[in-house]
C-alpha positions as CSV (number, residue, x, y, z in Angstrom):
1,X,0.0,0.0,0.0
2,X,1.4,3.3,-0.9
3,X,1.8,5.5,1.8
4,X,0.7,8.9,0.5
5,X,-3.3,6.8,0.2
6,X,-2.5,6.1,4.0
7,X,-4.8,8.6,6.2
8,X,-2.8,9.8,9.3
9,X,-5.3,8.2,11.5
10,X,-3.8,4.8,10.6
11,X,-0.9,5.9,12.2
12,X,-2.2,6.1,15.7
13,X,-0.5,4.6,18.7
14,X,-1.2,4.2,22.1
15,X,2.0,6.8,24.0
16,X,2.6,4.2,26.3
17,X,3.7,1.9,23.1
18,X,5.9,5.1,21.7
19,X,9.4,2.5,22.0
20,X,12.2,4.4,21.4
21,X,14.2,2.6,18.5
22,X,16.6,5.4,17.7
23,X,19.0,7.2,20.1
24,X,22.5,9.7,19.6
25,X,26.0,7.6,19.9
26,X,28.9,9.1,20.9
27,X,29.6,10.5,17.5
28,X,26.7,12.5,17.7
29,X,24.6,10.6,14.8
30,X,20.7,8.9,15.4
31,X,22.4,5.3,15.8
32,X,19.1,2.5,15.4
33,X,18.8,-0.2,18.4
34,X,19.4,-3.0,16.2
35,X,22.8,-1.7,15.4
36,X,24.4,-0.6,18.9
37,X,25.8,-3.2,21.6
38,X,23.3,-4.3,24.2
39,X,23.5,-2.2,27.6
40,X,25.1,0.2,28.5
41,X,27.9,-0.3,26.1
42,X,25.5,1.4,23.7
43,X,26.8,4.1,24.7
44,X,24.2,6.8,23.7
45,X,21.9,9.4,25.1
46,X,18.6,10.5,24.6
47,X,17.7,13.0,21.8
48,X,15.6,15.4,24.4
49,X,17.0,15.3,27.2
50,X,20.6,13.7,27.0
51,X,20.3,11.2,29.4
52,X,22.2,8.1,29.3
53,X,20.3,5.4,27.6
54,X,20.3,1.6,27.9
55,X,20.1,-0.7,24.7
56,X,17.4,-3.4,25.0
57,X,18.2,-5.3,22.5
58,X,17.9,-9.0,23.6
59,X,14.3,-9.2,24.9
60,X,12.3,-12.0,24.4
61,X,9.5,-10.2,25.3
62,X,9.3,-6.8,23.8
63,X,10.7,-4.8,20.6
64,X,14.1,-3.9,20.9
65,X,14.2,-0.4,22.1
66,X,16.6,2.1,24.1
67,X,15.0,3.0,28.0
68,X,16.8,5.9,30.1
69,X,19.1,4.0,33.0
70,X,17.9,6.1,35.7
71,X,14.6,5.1,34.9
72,X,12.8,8.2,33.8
73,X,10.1,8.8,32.3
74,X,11.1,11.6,29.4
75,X,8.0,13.0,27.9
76,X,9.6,14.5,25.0
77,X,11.6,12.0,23.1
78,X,9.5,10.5,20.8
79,X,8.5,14.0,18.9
80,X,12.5,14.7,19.3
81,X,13.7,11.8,17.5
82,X,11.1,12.1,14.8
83,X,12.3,15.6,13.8
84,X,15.8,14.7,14.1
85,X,15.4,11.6,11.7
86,X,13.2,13.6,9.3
87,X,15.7,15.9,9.0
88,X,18.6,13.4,8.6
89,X,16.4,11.8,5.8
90,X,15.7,15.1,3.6
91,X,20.3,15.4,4.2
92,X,20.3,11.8,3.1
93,X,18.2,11.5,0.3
94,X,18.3,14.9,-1.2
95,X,14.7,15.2,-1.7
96,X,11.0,16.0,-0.9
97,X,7.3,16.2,-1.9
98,X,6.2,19.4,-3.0
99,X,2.6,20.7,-2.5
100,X,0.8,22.8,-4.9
101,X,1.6,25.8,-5.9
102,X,-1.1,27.9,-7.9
103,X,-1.4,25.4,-11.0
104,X,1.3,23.5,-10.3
105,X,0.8,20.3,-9.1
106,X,2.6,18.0,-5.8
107,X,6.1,17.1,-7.4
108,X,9.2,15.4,-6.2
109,X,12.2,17.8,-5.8
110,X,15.7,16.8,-6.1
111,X,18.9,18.9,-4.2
112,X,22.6,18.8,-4.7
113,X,23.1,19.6,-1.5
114,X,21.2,20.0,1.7
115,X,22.0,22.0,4.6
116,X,20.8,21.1,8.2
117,X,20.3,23.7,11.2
118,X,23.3,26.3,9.3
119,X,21.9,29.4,10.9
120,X,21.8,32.8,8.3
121,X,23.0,35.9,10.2
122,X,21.2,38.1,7.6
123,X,18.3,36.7,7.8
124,X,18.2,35.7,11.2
125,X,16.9,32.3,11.0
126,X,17.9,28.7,11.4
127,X,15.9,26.9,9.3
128,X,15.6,23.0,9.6
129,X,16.7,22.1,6.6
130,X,18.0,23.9,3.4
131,X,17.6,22.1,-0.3
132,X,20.0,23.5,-2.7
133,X,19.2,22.5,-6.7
134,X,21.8,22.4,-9.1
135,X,20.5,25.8,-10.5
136,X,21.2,27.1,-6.8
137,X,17.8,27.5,-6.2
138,X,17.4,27.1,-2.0
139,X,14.4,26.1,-0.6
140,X,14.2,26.5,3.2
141,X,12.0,23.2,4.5
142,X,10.7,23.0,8.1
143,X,9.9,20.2,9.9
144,X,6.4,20.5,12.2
145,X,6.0,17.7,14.8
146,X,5.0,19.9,17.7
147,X,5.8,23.5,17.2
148,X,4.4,25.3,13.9
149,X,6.1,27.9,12.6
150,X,5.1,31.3,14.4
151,X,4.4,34.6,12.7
152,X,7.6,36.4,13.5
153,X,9.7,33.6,11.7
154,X,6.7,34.1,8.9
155,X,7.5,37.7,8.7
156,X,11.5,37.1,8.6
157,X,10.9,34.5,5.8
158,X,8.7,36.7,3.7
159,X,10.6,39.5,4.2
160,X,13.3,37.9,3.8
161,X,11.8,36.4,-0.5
162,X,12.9,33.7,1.0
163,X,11.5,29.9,-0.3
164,X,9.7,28.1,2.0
165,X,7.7,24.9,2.5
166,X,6.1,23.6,5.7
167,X,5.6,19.5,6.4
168,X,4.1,18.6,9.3
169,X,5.0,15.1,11.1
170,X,2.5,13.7,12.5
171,X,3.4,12.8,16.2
172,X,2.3,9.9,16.5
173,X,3.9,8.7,13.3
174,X,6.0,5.3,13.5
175,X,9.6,5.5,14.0
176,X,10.1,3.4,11.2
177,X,12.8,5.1,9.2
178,X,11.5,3.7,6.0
179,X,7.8,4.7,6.6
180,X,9.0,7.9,7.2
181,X,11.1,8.0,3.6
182,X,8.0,7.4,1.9
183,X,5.8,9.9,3.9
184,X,8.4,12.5,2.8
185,X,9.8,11.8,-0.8
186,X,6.1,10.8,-2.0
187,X,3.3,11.7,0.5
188,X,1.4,14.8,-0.9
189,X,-0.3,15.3,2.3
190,X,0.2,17.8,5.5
191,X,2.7,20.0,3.5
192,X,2.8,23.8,3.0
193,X,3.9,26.6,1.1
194,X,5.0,29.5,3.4
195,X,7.1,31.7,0.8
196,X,7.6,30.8,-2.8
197,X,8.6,33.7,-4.8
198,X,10.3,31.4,-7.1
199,X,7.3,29.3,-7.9
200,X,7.3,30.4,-11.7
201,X,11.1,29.5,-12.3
202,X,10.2,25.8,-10.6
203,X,7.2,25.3,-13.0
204,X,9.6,26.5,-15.7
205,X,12.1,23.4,-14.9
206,X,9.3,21.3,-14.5
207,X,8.2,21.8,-18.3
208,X,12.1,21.9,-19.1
209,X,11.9,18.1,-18.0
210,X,9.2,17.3,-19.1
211,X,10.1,18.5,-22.6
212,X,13.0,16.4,-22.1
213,X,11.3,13.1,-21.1
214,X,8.9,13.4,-24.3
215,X,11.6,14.2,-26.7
216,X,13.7,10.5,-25.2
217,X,10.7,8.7,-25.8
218,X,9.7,10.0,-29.1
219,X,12.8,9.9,-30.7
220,X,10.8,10.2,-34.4
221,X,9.5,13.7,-33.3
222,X,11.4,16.8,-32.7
223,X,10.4,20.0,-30.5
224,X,9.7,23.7,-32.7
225,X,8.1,26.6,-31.8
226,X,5.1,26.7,-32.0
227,X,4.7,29.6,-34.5
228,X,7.0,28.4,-36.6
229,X,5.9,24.9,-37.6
230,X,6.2,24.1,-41.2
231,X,2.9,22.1,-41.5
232,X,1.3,23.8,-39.0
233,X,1.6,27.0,-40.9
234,X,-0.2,25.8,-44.1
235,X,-3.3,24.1,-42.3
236,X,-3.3,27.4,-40.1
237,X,-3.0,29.2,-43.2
238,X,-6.1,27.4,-44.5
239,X,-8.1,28.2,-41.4
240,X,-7.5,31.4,-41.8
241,X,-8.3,31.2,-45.7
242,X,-11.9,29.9,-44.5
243,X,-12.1,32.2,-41.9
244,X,-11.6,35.4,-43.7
245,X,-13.9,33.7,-46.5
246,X,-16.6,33.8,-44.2
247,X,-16.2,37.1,-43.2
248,X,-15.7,38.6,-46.8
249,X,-19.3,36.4,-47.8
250,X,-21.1,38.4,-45.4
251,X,-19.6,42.2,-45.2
252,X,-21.3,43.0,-47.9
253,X,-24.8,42.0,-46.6
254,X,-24.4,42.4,-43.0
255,X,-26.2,45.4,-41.3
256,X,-24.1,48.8,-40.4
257,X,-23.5,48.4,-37.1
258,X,-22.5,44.7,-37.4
259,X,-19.8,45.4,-40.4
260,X,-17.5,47.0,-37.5
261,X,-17.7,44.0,-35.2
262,X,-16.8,42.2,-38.3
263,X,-13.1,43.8,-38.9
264,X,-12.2,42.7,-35.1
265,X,-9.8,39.9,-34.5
266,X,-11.2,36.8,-33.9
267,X,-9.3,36.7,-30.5
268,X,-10.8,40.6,-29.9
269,X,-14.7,38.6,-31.2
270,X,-14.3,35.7,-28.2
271,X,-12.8,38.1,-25.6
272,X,-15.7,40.5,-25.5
273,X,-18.2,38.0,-25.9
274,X,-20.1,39.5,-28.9
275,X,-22.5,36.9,-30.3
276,X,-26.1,36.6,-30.3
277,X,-27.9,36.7,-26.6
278,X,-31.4,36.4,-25.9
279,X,-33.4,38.0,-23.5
280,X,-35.7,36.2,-20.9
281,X,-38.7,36.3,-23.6
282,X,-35.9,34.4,-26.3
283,X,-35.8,37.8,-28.2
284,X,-31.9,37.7,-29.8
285,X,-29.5,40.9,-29.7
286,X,-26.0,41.7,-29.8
287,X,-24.7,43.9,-27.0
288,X,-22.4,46.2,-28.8
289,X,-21.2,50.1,-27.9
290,X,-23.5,50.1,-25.0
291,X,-26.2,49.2,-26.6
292,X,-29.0,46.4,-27.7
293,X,-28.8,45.6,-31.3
294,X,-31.8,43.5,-32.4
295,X,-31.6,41.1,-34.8
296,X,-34.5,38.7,-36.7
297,X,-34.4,36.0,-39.6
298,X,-36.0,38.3,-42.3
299,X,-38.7,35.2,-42.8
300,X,-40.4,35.3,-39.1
301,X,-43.4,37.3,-38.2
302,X,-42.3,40.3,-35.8
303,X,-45.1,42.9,-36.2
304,X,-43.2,45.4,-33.2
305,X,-42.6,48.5,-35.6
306,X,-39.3,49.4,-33.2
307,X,-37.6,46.1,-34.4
308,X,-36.3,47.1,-37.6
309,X,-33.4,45.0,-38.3
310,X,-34.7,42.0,-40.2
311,X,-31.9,40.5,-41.9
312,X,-31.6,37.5,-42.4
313,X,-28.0,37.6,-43.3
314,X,-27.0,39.6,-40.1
315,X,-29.2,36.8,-38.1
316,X,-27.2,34.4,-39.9
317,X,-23.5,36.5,-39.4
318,X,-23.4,36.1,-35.4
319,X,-25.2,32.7,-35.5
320,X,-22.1,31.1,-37.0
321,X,-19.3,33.8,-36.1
322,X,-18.3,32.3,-32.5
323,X,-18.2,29.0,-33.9
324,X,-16.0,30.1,-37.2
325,X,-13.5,32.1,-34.3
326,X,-13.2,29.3,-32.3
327,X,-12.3,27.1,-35.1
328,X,-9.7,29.6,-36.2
329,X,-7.8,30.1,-32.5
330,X,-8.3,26.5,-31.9
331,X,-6.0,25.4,-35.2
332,X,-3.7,29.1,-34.7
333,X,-2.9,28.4,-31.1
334,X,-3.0,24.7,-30.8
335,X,-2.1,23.0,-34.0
336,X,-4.6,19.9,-32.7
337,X,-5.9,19.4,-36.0
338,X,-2.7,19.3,-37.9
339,X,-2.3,15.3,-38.9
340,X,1.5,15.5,-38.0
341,X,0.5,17.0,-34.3
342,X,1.9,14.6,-31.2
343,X,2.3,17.0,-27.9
344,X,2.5,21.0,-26.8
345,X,4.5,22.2,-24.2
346,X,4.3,25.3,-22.5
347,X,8.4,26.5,-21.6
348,X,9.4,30.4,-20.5
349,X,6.3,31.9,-22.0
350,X,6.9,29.9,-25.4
351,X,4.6,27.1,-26.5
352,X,6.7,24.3,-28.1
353,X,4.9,21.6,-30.6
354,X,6.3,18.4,-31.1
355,X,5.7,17.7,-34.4
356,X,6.3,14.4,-36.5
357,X,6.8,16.2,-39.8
358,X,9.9,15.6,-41.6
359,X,10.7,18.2,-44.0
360,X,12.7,17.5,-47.4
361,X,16.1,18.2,-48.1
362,X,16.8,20.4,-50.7
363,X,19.4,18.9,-53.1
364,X,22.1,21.1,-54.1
Protein backbone atom coordinates (compact mmCIF):
# COMPACT_ATOMS: atom_id res chain seq x y z
CA UNK A 1 0.00 0.00 0.00
CA UNK A 2 1.38 3.29 -0.94
CA UNK A 3 1.75 5.54 1.76
CA UNK A 4 0.70 8.92 0.45
CA UNK A 5 -3.29 6.80 0.24
CA UNK A 6 -2.50 6.09 4.03
CA UNK A 7 -4.79 8.60 6.23
CA UNK A 8 -2.79 9.80 9.35
CA UNK A 9 -5.28 8.17 11.49
CA UNK A 10 -3.77 4.83 10.59
CA UNK A 11 -0.88 5.87 12.18
CA UNK A 12 -2.15 6.12 15.72
CA UNK A 13 -0.54 4.58 18.69
CA UNK A 14 -1.23 4.23 22.14
CA UNK A 15 1.96 6.82 24.02
CA UNK A 16 2.58 4.18 26.26
CA UNK A 17 3.68 1.89 23.06
CA UNK A 18 5.87 5.07 21.71
CA UNK A 19 9.39 2.50 22.01
CA UNK A 20 12.19 4.44 21.42
CA UNK A 21 14.20 2.61 18.49
CA UNK A 22 16.62 5.38 17.71
CA UNK A 23 19.00 7.23 20.11
CA UNK A 24 22.54 9.69 19.61
CA UNK A 25 26.05 7.60 19.91
CA UNK A 26 28.85 9.15 20.86
CA UNK A 27 29.64 10.50 17.54
CA UNK A 28 26.65 12.52 17.75
CA UNK A 29 24.56 10.65 14.81
CA UNK A 30 20.75 8.92 15.42
CA UNK A 31 22.37 5.32 15.78
CA UNK A 32 19.09 2.51 15.39
CA UNK A 33 18.84 -0.18 18.41
CA UNK A 34 19.45 -3.01 16.16
CA UNK A 35 22.82 -1.69 15.42
CA UNK A 36 24.44 -0.65 18.87
CA UNK A 37 25.78 -3.15 21.63
CA UNK A 38 23.32 -4.26 24.25
CA UNK A 39 23.50 -2.19 27.60
CA UNK A 40 25.07 0.23 28.46
CA UNK A 41 27.94 -0.31 26.13
CA UNK A 42 25.47 1.40 23.67
CA UNK A 43 26.82 4.12 24.71
CA UNK A 44 24.23 6.78 23.74
CA UNK A 45 21.90 9.37 25.07
CA UNK A 46 18.57 10.55 24.63
CA UNK A 47 17.66 13.01 21.84
CA UNK A 48 15.64 15.39 24.38
CA UNK A 49 16.99 15.29 27.23
CA UNK A 50 20.61 13.68 27.04
CA UNK A 51 20.25 11.19 29.40
CA UNK A 52 22.25 8.12 29.33
CA UNK A 53 20.31 5.38 27.61
CA UNK A 54 20.34 1.59 27.86
CA UNK A 55 20.09 -0.73 24.70
CA UNK A 56 17.40 -3.36 24.99
CA UNK A 57 18.21 -5.34 22.55
CA UNK A 58 17.93 -9.00 23.59
CA UNK A 59 14.33 -9.16 24.90
CA UNK A 60 12.26 -12.01 24.41
CA UNK A 61 9.52 -10.16 25.34
CA UNK A 62 9.29 -6.84 23.79
CA UNK A 63 10.68 -4.80 20.59
CA UNK A 64 14.05 -3.93 20.88
CA UNK A 65 14.22 -0.35 22.12
CA UNK A 66 16.60 2.12 24.07
CA UNK A 67 14.99 3.04 28.00
CA UNK A 68 16.83 5.93 30.14
CA UNK A 69 19.14 4.01 33.01
CA UNK A 70 17.88 6.14 35.72
CA UNK A 71 14.58 5.10 34.89
CA UNK A 72 12.84 8.18 33.84
CA UNK A 73 10.09 8.77 32.27
CA UNK A 74 11.11 11.64 29.41
CA UNK A 75 7.99 12.97 27.89
CA UNK A 76 9.63 14.46 25.00
CA UNK A 77 11.62 12.01 23.09
CA UNK A 78 9.49 10.53 20.77
CA UNK A 79 8.52 13.96 18.92
CA UNK A 80 12.55 14.70 19.30
CA UNK A 81 13.69 11.78 17.50
CA UNK A 82 11.11 12.14 14.75
CA UNK A 83 12.30 15.59 13.82
CA UNK A 84 15.79 14.71 14.14
CA UNK A 85 15.35 11.56 11.70
CA UNK A 86 13.21 13.58 9.34
CA UNK A 87 15.75 15.86 9.00
CA UNK A 88 18.58 13.42 8.56
CA UNK A 89 16.44 11.81 5.78
CA UNK A 90 15.68 15.07 3.56
CA UNK A 91 20.30 15.43 4.17
CA UNK A 92 20.31 11.79 3.11
CA UNK A 93 18.16 11.55 0.33
CA UNK A 94 18.25 14.87 -1.16
CA UNK A 95 14.72 15.25 -1.70
CA UNK A 96 10.96 15.97 -0.93
CA UNK A 97 7.31 16.21 -1.93
CA UNK A 98 6.25 19.39 -3.01
CA UNK A 99 2.61 20.73 -2.53
CA UNK A 100 0.78 22.78 -4.85
CA UNK A 101 1.61 25.79 -5.92
CA UNK A 102 -1.05 27.86 -7.92
CA UNK A 103 -1.38 25.38 -10.98
CA UNK A 104 1.26 23.52 -10.27
CA UNK A 105 0.82 20.35 -9.11
CA UNK A 106 2.64 18.03 -5.80
CA UNK A 107 6.11 17.06 -7.39
CA UNK A 108 9.21 15.42 -6.21
CA UNK A 109 12.22 17.81 -5.79
CA UNK A 110 15.67 16.77 -6.06
CA UNK A 111 18.85 18.86 -4.25
CA UNK A 112 22.58 18.75 -4.66
CA UNK A 113 23.07 19.62 -1.47
CA UNK A 114 21.19 19.98 1.70
CA UNK A 115 22.00 21.96 4.62
CA UNK A 116 20.78 21.15 8.23
CA UNK A 117 20.33 23.75 11.23
CA UNK A 118 23.27 26.27 9.34
CA UNK A 119 21.87 29.43 10.86
CA UNK A 120 21.81 32.82 8.34
CA UNK A 121 22.99 35.87 10.19
CA UNK A 122 21.23 38.12 7.56
CA UNK A 123 18.34 36.70 7.78
CA UNK A 124 18.21 35.71 11.23
CA UNK A 125 16.94 32.30 10.97
CA UNK A 126 17.93 28.71 11.37
CA UNK A 127 15.90 26.86 9.28
CA UNK A 128 15.63 22.99 9.59
CA UNK A 129 16.74 22.14 6.59
CA UNK A 130 17.96 23.89 3.40
CA UNK A 131 17.62 22.11 -0.30
CA UNK A 132 20.04 23.47 -2.71
CA UNK A 133 19.23 22.54 -6.68
CA UNK A 134 21.83 22.41 -9.10
CA UNK A 135 20.45 25.85 -10.53
CA UNK A 136 21.15 27.10 -6.82
CA UNK A 137 17.83 27.51 -6.24
CA UNK A 138 17.36 27.06 -1.95
CA UNK A 139 14.37 26.14 -0.60
CA UNK A 140 14.23 26.54 3.23
CA UNK A 141 12.04 23.15 4.50
CA UNK A 142 10.73 23.04 8.15
CA UNK A 143 9.92 20.22 9.94
CA UNK A 144 6.39 20.50 12.18
CA UNK A 145 6.01 17.74 14.80
CA UNK A 146 5.01 19.88 17.71
CA UNK A 147 5.85 23.48 17.15
CA UNK A 148 4.38 25.31 13.92
CA UNK A 149 6.13 27.94 12.58
CA UNK A 150 5.14 31.35 14.42
CA UNK A 151 4.38 34.58 12.69
CA UNK A 152 7.61 36.43 13.48
CA UNK A 153 9.68 33.57 11.69
CA UNK A 154 6.69 34.10 8.89
CA UNK A 155 7.55 37.73 8.74
CA UNK A 156 11.46 37.10 8.65
CA UNK A 157 10.95 34.49 5.80
CA UNK A 158 8.67 36.68 3.65
CA UNK A 159 10.58 39.53 4.20
CA UNK A 160 13.28 37.93 3.82
CA UNK A 161 11.82 36.40 -0.46
CA UNK A 162 12.87 33.71 1.01
CA UNK A 163 11.54 29.95 -0.26
CA UNK A 164 9.68 28.10 2.02
CA UNK A 165 7.73 24.91 2.51
CA UNK A 166 6.14 23.59 5.71
CA UNK A 167 5.59 19.52 6.40
CA UNK A 168 4.08 18.64 9.30
CA UNK A 169 4.99 15.12 11.07
CA UNK A 170 2.48 13.68 12.53
CA UNK A 171 3.36 12.77 16.18
CA UNK A 172 2.30 9.92 16.48
CA UNK A 173 3.92 8.71 13.29
CA UNK A 174 5.97 5.27 13.50
CA UNK A 175 9.60 5.52 14.00
CA UNK A 176 10.09 3.45 11.18
CA UNK A 177 12.83 5.07 9.20
CA UNK A 178 11.46 3.69 5.98
CA UNK A 179 7.80 4.65 6.56
CA UNK A 180 9.01 7.88 7.21
CA UNK A 181 11.09 7.96 3.64
CA UNK A 182 8.01 7.39 1.91
CA UNK A 183 5.84 9.92 3.93
CA UNK A 184 8.37 12.49 2.81
CA UNK A 185 9.76 11.83 -0.83
CA UNK A 186 6.11 10.82 -2.00
CA UNK A 187 3.31 11.67 0.46
CA UNK A 188 1.44 14.81 -0.93
CA UNK A 189 -0.28 15.35 2.35
CA UNK A 190 0.19 17.79 5.47
CA UNK A 191 2.65 19.99 3.52
CA UNK A 192 2.79 23.75 2.96
CA UNK A 193 3.92 26.56 1.07
CA UNK A 194 5.02 29.48 3.45
CA UNK A 195 7.09 31.67 0.84
CA UNK A 196 7.55 30.79 -2.76
CA UNK A 197 8.59 33.66 -4.77
CA UNK A 198 10.32 31.44 -7.11
CA UNK A 199 7.28 29.32 -7.90
CA UNK A 200 7.30 30.43 -11.68
CA UNK A 201 11.10 29.46 -12.26
CA UNK A 202 10.24 25.81 -10.61
CA UNK A 203 7.24 25.34 -13.04
CA UNK A 204 9.56 26.46 -15.73
CA UNK A 205 12.12 23.43 -14.85
CA UNK A 206 9.26 21.31 -14.48
CA UNK A 207 8.17 21.80 -18.27
CA UNK A 208 12.12 21.88 -19.05
CA UNK A 209 11.86 18.06 -18.03
CA UNK A 210 9.20 17.26 -19.11
CA UNK A 211 10.15 18.50 -22.60
CA UNK A 212 13.01 16.45 -22.13
CA UNK A 213 11.33 13.08 -21.06
CA UNK A 214 8.95 13.37 -24.29
CA UNK A 215 11.64 14.24 -26.74
CA UNK A 216 13.70 10.53 -25.21
CA UNK A 217 10.65 8.72 -25.80
CA UNK A 218 9.74 10.01 -29.08
CA UNK A 219 12.84 9.94 -30.72
CA UNK A 220 10.80 10.18 -34.39
CA UNK A 221 9.48 13.73 -33.26
CA UNK A 222 11.39 16.76 -32.71
CA UNK A 223 10.37 20.03 -30.53
CA UNK A 224 9.72 23.68 -32.68
CA UNK A 225 8.10 26.64 -31.78
CA UNK A 226 5.11 26.75 -32.04
CA UNK A 227 4.65 29.65 -34.53
CA UNK A 228 6.98 28.44 -36.59
CA UNK A 229 5.94 24.85 -37.59
CA UNK A 230 6.21 24.06 -41.21
CA UNK A 231 2.88 22.07 -41.48
CA UNK A 232 1.26 23.78 -39.03
CA UNK A 233 1.57 26.97 -40.91
CA UNK A 234 -0.21 25.83 -44.10
CA UNK A 235 -3.28 24.13 -42.27
CA UNK A 236 -3.28 27.39 -40.10
CA UNK A 237 -2.98 29.16 -43.18
CA UNK A 238 -6.10 27.35 -44.52
CA UNK A 239 -8.07 28.16 -41.42
CA UNK A 240 -7.52 31.38 -41.85
CA UNK A 241 -8.28 31.15 -45.69
CA UNK A 242 -11.85 29.89 -44.49
CA UNK A 243 -12.12 32.23 -41.91
CA UNK A 244 -11.64 35.42 -43.74
CA UNK A 245 -13.88 33.73 -46.54
CA UNK A 246 -16.62 33.81 -44.17
CA UNK A 247 -16.23 37.13 -43.18
CA UNK A 248 -15.66 38.60 -46.85
CA UNK A 249 -19.32 36.43 -47.83
CA UNK A 250 -21.05 38.39 -45.43
CA UNK A 251 -19.55 42.24 -45.23
CA UNK A 252 -21.32 43.00 -47.94
CA UNK A 253 -24.85 42.01 -46.55
CA UNK A 254 -24.43 42.39 -42.96
CA UNK A 255 -26.25 45.37 -41.33
CA UNK A 256 -24.07 48.81 -40.42
CA UNK A 257 -23.51 48.40 -37.08
CA UNK A 258 -22.49 44.75 -37.43
CA UNK A 259 -19.77 45.42 -40.41
CA UNK A 260 -17.51 46.96 -37.46
CA UNK A 261 -17.69 43.98 -35.22
CA UNK A 262 -16.75 42.20 -38.29
CA UNK A 263 -13.12 43.83 -38.89
CA UNK A 264 -12.22 42.73 -35.11
CA UNK A 265 -9.77 39.91 -34.47
CA UNK A 266 -11.20 36.82 -33.86
CA UNK A 267 -9.32 36.71 -30.46
CA UNK A 268 -10.80 40.61 -29.93
CA UNK A 269 -14.69 38.58 -31.18
CA UNK A 270 -14.31 35.75 -28.16
CA UNK A 271 -12.83 38.07 -25.57
CA UNK A 272 -15.68 40.49 -25.53
CA UNK A 273 -18.22 37.96 -25.89
CA UNK A 274 -20.07 39.51 -28.93
CA UNK A 275 -22.46 36.91 -30.30
CA UNK A 276 -26.12 36.63 -30.35
CA UNK A 277 -27.95 36.69 -26.55
CA UNK A 278 -31.42 36.42 -25.90
CA UNK A 279 -33.42 38.04 -23.54
CA UNK A 280 -35.75 36.25 -20.91
CA UNK A 281 -38.71 36.27 -23.57
CA UNK A 282 -35.87 34.44 -26.27
CA UNK A 283 -35.75 37.76 -28.17
CA UNK A 284 -31.94 37.67 -29.75
CA UNK A 285 -29.53 40.89 -29.68
CA UNK A 286 -26.02 41.73 -29.83
CA UNK A 287 -24.66 43.86 -27.00
CA UNK A 288 -22.37 46.17 -28.77
CA UNK A 289 -21.25 50.08 -27.91
CA UNK A 290 -23.47 50.13 -24.99
CA UNK A 291 -26.23 49.16 -26.63
CA UNK A 292 -28.95 46.42 -27.65
CA UNK A 293 -28.79 45.60 -31.28
CA UNK A 294 -31.75 43.54 -32.37
CA UNK A 295 -31.63 41.12 -34.76
CA UNK A 296 -34.46 38.72 -36.68
CA UNK A 297 -34.36 36.02 -39.58
CA UNK A 298 -35.96 38.31 -42.25
CA UNK A 299 -38.65 35.22 -42.82
CA UNK A 300 -40.45 35.33 -39.07
CA UNK A 301 -43.41 37.35 -38.20
CA UNK A 302 -42.28 40.29 -35.76
CA UNK A 303 -45.06 42.94 -36.15
CA UNK A 304 -43.23 45.37 -33.18
CA UNK A 305 -42.58 48.52 -35.57
CA UNK A 306 -39.33 49.40 -33.22
CA UNK A 307 -37.60 46.11 -34.41
CA UNK A 308 -36.31 47.07 -37.62
CA UNK A 309 -33.45 45.03 -38.34
CA UNK A 310 -34.65 42.05 -40.21
CA UNK A 311 -31.87 40.54 -41.85
CA UNK A 312 -31.59 37.46 -42.45
CA UNK A 313 -27.96 37.63 -43.25
CA UNK A 314 -27.00 39.55 -40.07
CA UNK A 315 -29.17 36.83 -38.09
CA UNK A 316 -27.22 34.38 -39.94
CA UNK A 317 -23.54 36.50 -39.35
CA UNK A 318 -23.39 36.06 -35.38
CA UNK A 319 -25.25 32.74 -35.45
CA UNK A 320 -22.12 31.11 -36.96
CA UNK A 321 -19.32 33.84 -36.09
CA UNK A 322 -18.30 32.34 -32.52
CA UNK A 323 -18.17 29.00 -33.90
CA UNK A 324 -16.05 30.10 -37.18
CA UNK A 325 -13.48 32.10 -34.26
CA UNK A 326 -13.23 29.35 -32.26
CA UNK A 327 -12.32 27.15 -35.05
CA UNK A 328 -9.70 29.60 -36.21
CA UNK A 329 -7.77 30.11 -32.50
CA UNK A 330 -8.25 26.55 -31.95
CA UNK A 331 -5.96 25.42 -35.24
CA UNK A 332 -3.69 29.07 -34.69
CA UNK A 333 -2.95 28.39 -31.09
CA UNK A 334 -3.02 24.67 -30.84
CA UNK A 335 -2.07 22.99 -34.00
CA UNK A 336 -4.58 19.92 -32.72
CA UNK A 337 -5.85 19.42 -35.98
CA UNK A 338 -2.65 19.27 -37.88
CA UNK A 339 -2.34 15.35 -38.91
CA UNK A 340 1.54 15.52 -37.95
CA UNK A 341 0.54 17.01 -34.34
CA UNK A 342 1.86 14.59 -31.17
CA UNK A 343 2.27 17.04 -27.92
CA UNK A 344 2.49 20.97 -26.83
CA UNK A 345 4.49 22.22 -24.22
CA UNK A 346 4.29 25.25 -22.46
CA UNK A 347 8.43 26.50 -21.61
CA UNK A 348 9.36 30.45 -20.46
CA UNK A 349 6.32 31.86 -22.03
CA UNK A 350 6.86 29.90 -25.43
CA UNK A 351 4.58 27.10 -26.54
CA UNK A 352 6.65 24.28 -28.08
CA UNK A 353 4.92 21.57 -30.57
CA UNK A 354 6.31 18.40 -31.06
CA UNK A 355 5.74 17.68 -34.43
CA UNK A 356 6.34 14.37 -36.50
CA UNK A 357 6.78 16.25 -39.83
CA UNK A 358 9.87 15.57 -41.64
CA UNK A 359 10.72 18.23 -43.95
CA UNK A 360 12.71 17.47 -47.39
CA UNK A 361 16.14 18.19 -48.10
CA UNK A 362 16.79 20.43 -50.74
CA UNK A 363 19.43 18.94 -53.07
CA UNK A 364 22.11 21.13 -54.13
Amino acid sequence: MELSHIHYNSFHMDTHHKLLTFAINKQGALAFIEDVPNGLACECICPCCKEPLIARNKGKYRKNHFAHSSGCDCSGYYETTLHLLSKEIIKTEKSIMLPNYGNLEPQQIVFEEVEVEERNDCSDLQPDCVGITKEGLRLHIEIFVTHQIDDVKKSKIKEGNINCIEIRIPRDFPLDKELLIEFILNSTESREWINYPHGDWLYSERQKAKIIKYRNLHPDTRAIHAEKCETCMAYSGMIQKEYYDFINSYINRIHAWAIPIAKLSPQEIVNTHIVIQYTKRNKPYVWYNDRYNWIYPKDEKYTNIEHKIRCKSTYGFFKNLFDECLDYLDCMNEHRQCQHFKKQFEYNGQWYVFCSFKPKKVET
